[in-house]
C-alpha positions as a Markdown table, in Angstrom:
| # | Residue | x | y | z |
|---|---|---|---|---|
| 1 | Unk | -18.9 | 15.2 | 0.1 |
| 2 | Unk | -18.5 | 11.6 | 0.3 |
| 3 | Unk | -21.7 | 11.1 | -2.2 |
| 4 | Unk | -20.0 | 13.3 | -4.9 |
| 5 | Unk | -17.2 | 11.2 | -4.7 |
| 6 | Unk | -19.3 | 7.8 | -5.0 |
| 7 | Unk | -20.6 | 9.6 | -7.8 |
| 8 | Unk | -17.5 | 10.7 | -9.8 |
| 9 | Unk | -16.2 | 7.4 | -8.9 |
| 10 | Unk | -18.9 | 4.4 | -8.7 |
| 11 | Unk | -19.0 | 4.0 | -12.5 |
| 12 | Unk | -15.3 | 3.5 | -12.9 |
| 13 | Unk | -15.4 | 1.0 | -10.1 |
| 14 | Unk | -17.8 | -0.9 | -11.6 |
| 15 | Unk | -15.5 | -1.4 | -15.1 |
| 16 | Unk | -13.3 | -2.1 | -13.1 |
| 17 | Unk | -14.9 | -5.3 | -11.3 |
| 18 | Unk | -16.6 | -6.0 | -14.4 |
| 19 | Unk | -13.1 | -6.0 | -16.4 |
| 20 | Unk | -11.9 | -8.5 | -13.9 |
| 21 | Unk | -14.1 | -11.1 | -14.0 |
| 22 | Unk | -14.0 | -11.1 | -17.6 |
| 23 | Unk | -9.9 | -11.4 | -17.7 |
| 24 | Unk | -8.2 | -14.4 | -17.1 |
| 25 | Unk | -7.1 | -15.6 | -13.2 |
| 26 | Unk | -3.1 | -14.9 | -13.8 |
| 27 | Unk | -2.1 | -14.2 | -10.9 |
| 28 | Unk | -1.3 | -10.1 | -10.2 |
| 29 | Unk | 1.0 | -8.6 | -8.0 |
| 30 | Unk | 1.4 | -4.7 | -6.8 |
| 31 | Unk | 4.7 | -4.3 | -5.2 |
| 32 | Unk | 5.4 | -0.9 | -3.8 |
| 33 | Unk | 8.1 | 0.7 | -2.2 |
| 34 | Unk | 8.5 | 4.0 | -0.5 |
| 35 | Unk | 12.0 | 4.3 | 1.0 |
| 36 | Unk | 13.7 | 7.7 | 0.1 |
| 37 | Unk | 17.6 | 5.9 | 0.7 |
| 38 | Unk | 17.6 | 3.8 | -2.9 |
| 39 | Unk | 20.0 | 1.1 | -3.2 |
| 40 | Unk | 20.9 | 1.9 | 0.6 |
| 41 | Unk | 17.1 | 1.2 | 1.5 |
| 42 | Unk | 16.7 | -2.9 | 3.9 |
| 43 | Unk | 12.7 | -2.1 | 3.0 |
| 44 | Unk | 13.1 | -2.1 | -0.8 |
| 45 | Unk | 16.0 | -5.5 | -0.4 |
| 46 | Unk | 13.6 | -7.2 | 1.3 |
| 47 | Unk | 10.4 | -6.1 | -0.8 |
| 48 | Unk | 12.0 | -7.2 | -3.4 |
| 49 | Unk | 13.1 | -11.0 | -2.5 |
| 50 | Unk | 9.2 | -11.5 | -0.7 |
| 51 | Unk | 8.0 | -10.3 | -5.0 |
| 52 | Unk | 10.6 | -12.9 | -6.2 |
| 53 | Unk | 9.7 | -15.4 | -3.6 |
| 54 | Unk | 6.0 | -15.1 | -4.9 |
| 55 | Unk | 6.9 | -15.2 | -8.3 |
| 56 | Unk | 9.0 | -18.2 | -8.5 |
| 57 | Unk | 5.3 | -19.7 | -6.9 |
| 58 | Unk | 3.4 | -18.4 | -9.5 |
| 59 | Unk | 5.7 | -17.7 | -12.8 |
| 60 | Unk | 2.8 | -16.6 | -14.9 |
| 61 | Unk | 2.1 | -13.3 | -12.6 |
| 62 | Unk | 2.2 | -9.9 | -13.8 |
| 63 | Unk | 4.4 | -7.6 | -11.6 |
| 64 | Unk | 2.8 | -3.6 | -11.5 |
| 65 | Unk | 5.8 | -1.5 | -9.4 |
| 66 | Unk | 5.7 | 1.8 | -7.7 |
| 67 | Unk | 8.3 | 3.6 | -6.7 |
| 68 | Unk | 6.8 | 6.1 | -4.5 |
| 69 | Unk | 10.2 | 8.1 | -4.1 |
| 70 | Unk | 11.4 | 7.9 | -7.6 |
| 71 | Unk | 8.1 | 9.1 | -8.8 |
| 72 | Unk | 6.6 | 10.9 | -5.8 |
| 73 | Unk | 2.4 | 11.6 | -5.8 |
| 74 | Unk | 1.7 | 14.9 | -5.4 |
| 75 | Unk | -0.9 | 16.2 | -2.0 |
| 76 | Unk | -3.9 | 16.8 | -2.0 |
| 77 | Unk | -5.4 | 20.1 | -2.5 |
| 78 | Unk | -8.3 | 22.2 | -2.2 |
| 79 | Unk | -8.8 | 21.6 | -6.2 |
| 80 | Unk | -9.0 | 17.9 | -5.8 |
| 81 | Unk | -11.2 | 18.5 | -3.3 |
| 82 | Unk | -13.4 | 20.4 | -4.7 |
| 83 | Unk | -13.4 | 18.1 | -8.0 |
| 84 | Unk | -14.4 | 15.0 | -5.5 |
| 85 | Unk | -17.3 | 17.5 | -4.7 |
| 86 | Unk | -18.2 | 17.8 | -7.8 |
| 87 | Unk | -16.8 | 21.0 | -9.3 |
| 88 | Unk | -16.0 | 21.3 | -13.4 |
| 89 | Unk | -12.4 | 20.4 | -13.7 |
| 90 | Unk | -11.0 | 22.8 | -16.5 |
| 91 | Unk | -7.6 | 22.6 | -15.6 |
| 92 | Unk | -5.7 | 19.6 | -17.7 |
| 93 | Unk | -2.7 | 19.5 | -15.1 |
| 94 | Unk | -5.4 | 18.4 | -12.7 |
| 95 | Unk | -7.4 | 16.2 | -14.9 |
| 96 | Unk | -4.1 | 14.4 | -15.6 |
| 97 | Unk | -3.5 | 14.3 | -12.3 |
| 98 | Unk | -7.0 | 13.0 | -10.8 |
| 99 | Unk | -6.7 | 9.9 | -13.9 |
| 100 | Unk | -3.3 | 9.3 | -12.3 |
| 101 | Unk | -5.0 | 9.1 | -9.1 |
| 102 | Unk | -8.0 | 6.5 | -10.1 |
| 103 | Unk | -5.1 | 4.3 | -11.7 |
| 104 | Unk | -3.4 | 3.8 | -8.5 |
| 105 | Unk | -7.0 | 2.7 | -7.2 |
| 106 | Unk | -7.4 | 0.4 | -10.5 |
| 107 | Unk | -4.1 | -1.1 | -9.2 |
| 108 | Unk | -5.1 | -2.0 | -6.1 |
| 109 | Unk | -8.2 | -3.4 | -6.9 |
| 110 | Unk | -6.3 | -5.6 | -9.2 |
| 111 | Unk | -4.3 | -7.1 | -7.5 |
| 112 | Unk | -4.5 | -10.8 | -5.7 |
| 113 | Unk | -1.0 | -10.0 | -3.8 |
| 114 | Unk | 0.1 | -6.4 | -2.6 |
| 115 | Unk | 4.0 | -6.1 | -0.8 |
| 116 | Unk | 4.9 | -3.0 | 0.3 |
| 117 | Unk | 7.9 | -1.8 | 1.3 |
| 118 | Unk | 8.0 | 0.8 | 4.7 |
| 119 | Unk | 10.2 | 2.0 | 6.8 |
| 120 | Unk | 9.4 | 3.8 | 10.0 |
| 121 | Unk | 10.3 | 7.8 | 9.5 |
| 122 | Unk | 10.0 | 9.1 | 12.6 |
| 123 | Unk | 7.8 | 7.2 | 14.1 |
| 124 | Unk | 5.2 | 6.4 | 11.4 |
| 125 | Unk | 5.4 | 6.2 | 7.7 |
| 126 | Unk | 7.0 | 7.3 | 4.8 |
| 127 | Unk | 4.4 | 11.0 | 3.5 |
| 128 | Unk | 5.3 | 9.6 | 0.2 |
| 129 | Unk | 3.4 | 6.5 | 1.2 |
| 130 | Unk | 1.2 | 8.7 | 2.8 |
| 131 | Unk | 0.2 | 10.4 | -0.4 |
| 132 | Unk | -0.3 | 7.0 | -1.9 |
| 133 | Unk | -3.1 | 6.3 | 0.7 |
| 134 | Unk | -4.7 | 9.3 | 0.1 |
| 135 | Unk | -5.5 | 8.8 | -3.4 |
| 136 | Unk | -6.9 | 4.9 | -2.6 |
| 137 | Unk | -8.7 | 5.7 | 0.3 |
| 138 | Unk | -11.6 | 6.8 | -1.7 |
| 139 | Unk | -15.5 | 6.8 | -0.7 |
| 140 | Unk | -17.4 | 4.8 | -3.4 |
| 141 | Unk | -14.5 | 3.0 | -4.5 |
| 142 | Unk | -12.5 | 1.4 | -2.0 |
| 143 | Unk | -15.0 | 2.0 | 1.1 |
| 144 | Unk | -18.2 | 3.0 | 1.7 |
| 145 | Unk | -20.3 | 3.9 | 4.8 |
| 146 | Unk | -23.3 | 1.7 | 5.8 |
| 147 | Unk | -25.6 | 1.1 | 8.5 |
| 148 | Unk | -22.8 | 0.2 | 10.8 |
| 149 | Unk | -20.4 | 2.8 | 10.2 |
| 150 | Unk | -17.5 | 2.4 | 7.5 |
| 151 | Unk | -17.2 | -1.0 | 5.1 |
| 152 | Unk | -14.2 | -1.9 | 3.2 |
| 153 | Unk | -15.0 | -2.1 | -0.6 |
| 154 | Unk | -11.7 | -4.4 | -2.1 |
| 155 | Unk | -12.9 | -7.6 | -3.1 |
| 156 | Unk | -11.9 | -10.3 | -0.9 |
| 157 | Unk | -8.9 | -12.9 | -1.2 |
| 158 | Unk | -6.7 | -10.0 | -1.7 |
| 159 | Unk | -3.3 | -11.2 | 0.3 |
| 160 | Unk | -0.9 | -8.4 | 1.5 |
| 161 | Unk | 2.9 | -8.7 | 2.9 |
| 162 | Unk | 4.1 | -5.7 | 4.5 |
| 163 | Unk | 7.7 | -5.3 | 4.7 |
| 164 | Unk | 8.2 | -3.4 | 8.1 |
| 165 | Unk | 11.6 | -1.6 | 8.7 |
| 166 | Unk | 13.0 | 0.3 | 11.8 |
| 167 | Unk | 16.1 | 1.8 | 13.1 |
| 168 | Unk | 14.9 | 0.7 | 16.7 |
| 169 | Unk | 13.0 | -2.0 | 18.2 |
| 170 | Unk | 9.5 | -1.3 | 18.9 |
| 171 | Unk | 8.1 | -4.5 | 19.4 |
| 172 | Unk | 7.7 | -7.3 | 22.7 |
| 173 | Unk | 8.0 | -5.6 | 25.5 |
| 174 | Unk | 10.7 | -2.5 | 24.2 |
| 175 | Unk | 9.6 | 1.3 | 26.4 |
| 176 | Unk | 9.7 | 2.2 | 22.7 |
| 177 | Unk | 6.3 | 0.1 | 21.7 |
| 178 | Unk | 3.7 | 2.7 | 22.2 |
| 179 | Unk | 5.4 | 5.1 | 19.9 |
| 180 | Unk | 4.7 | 2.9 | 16.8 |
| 181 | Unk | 2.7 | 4.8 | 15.1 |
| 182 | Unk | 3.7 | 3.0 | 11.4 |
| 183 | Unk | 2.4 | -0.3 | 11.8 |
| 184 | Unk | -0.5 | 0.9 | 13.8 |
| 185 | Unk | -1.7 | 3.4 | 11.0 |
| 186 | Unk | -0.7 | 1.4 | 8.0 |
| 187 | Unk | -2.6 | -2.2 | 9.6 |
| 188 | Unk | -5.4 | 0.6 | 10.5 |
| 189 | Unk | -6.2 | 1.7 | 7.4 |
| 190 | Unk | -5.9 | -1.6 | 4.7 |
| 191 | Unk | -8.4 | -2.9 | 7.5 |
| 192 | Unk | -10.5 | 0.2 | 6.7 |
| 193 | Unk | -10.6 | -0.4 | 3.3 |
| 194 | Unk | -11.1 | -4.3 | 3.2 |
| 195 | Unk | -7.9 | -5.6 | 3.5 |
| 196 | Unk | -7.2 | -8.0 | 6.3 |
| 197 | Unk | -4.9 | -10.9 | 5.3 |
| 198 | Unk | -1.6 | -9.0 | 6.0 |
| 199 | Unk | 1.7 | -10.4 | 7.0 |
| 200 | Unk | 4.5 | -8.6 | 8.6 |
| 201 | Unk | 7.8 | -9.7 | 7.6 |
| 202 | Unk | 9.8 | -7.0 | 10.2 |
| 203 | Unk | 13.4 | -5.8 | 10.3 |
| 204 | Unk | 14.1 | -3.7 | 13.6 |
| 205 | Unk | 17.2 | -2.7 | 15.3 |
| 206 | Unk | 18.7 | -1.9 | 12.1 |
| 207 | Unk | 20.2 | 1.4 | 13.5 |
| 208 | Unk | 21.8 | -0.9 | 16.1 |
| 209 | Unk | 25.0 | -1.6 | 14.9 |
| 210 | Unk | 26.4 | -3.9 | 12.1 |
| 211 | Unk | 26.0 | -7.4 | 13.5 |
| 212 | Unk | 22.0 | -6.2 | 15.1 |
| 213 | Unk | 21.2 | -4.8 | 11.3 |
| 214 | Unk | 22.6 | -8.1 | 10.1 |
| 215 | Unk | 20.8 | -10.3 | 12.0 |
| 216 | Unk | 18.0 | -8.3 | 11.8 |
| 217 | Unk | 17.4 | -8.6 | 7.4 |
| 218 | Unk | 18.7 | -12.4 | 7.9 |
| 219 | Unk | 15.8 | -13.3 | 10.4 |
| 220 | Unk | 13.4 | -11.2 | 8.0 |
| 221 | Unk | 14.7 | -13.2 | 5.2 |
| 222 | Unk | 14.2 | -16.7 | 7.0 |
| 223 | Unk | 10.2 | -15.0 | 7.5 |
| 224 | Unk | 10.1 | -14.7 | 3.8 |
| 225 | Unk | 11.5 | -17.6 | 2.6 |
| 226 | Unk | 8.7 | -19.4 | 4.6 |
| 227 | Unk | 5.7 | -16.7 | 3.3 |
| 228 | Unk | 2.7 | -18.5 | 2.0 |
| 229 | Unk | 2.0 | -18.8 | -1.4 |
């Protein structure tokens, strides 16, 4: 399976890193946000003022946004998978939909800064940012298996802020700690696919009460105001 995915994938890949050492060095960030609550939504407030905070840094960057609730990526199915593996794809809804795919990849590998924006939903992550891994977690393009098990395939230097919001507090030494299943997964699987520099900037207790939530987004927004750049 995961050689017919190399395959479909490995020359686009290679455009891609090609492409990018022939642009110019301006500066590109991917900000993303997944939080189904809108203009209610701490994770998309903050997410936003750590992409400005970067910005004002670097004025020349490029800014690519995805709004992962607005404009939700479909699951998986059994035809995708059957396309990784190599089957004809005759159906244009799918074709359309596997390009869409490779573009979210092309986005990542683009990028020199990626913020994202995630709240914990019952104890993990948002499935619309679930989806989003699943179409960037791709043999041949963004890992690949060697020798020594699994290697992360995103060229290196990549920075990443994650913009971590709960209702609860699951950190120190909280009874609640070994239910967090969102930073966990999420710090899990950017490792997986090369991406290691990663900041937290967190936001818990926000189901607290008023003065916690408050104090909560006005400590997260002392962390970002200090964020390297």
């Amino acid at each position: 399976m995961f050689r017919a995915i190399r395959n479909l994938f490995s020359g686009r890949n290679r455009k891609a890193l090609s492409n990018s050492s022939a642009e110019t060095t301006t500066m590109k960030i991917l900000h993303i946000d997944s939080s189904i609550l809108g203009n209610h939504s701490v994770s998309r407030q903050l997410s936003a003022e750590t992409v400005a905070q970067q910005k004002a840094a670097h004025p020349d960057a490029t800014v690519t946004y995805r709004d992962l609730a607005a404009s939700p990526i479909p699951y998986l199915t059994g035809e995708h998978m059957a396309a990784f593996q190599g089957a004809p794809v005759t159906d244009a809804a799918l074709a359309d939909d596997l390009e869409t795919g490779n573009g979210y990849i092309d986005d990542l590998l683009a990028a020199d800064i990626i913020v994202i924006g995630v709240p914990m939903y019952n104890l993990s992550v948002p499935a619309q940012l679930k989806s989003w891994i699943d179409r960037v977690v791709v043999a041949g393009r963004t890992f690949q298996y060697g020798a020594a098990g699994p290697e992360g395939l995103l060229p290196k230097g990549k920075k990443a802020f994650i913009i971590s919001t709960r209702g609860g507090i699951y950190t120190g030494n909280s009874p609640a700690a070994a239910l967090d299943y969102q930073e966990k997964y999420l710090g899990t699987v950017l490792a997986f696919i090369g991406l290691t520099n990663v900041t937290w900037i967190r936001a818990e207790g926000l189901a607290l009460g008023q003065d916690a939530k408050d104090a909560a987004i006005v400590q997260a927004q002392g962390e970002i105001a200090g964020l390297p750049v």
